[in-house]
C-alpha positions in Angstrom: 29.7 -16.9 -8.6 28.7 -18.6 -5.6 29.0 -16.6 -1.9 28.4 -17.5 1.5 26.8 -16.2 4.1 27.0 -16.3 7.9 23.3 -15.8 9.7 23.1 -16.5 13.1 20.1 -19.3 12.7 18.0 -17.3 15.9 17.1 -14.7 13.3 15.6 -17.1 11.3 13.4 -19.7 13.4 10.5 -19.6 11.7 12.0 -19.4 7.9 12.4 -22.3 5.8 16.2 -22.1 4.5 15.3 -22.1 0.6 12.7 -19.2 0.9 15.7 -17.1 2.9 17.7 -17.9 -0.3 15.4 -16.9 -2.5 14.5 -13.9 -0.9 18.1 -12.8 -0.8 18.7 -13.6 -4.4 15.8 -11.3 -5.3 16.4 -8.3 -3.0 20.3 -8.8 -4.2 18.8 -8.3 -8.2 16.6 -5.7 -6.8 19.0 -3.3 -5.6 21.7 -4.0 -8.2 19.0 -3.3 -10.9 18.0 -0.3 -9.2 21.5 1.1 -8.8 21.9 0.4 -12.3 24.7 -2.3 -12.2 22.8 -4.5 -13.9 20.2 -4.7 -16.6 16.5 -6.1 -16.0 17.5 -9.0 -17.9 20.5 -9.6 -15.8 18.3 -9.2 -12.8 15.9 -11.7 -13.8 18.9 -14.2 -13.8 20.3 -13.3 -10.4 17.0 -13.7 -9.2 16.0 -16.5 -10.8 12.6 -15.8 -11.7 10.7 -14.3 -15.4 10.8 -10.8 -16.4 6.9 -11.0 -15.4 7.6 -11.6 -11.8 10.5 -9.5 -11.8 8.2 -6.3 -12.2 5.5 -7.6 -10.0 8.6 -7.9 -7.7 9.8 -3.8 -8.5 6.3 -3.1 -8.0 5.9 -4.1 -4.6 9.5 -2.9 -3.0 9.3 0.6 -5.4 12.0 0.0 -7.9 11.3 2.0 -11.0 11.4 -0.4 -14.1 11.5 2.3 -16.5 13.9 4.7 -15.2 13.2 7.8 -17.6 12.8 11.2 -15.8 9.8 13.6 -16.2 11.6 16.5 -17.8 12.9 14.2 -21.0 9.3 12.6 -21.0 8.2 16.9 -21.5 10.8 17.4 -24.2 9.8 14.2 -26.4 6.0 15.5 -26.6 6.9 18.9 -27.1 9.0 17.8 -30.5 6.5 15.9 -31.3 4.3 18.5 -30.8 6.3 20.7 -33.0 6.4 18.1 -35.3 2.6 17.9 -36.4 2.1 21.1 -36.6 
């Protein structure tokens, strides 16, 4: 899919026109990953960039890569708990 987009150029004077595009590739694979509409792998694509940068990427805007909560995390070591015992 290809889109176009219509940025007045006076918010970007100082930008070089391929970094804006890569920048809005990755924050678009950002936020779709982090909505969960699309996998990490599929992220990676949109982005255009390895799985290795892709987390250094989550890293630095806050974007969970592993999105497990806490209280499942709690019940997997309990049974396992319960399991060697």
């Amino acid at each position: 899919m290809q889109l176009t987009l219509q940025i007045p150029d006076m918010y970007f004077v100082n930008h070089k026109k391929e970094n804006i595009k890569k920048q809005i590739k990755l924050y678009t694979a950002l936020m779709m990953f982090r909505s969960g509409q699309v996998s990490a792998g599929a992220a990676c694509e949109i982005a255009e960039v390895d799985r290795y940068k892709f987390i250094e990427e989550c890293k630095k805007y806050d974007v969970p890569v592993i999105d497990y909560p806490i209280v499942d995390v709690e019940n997997e070591i309990q049974q396992y708990q319960n399991l060697v015992k």
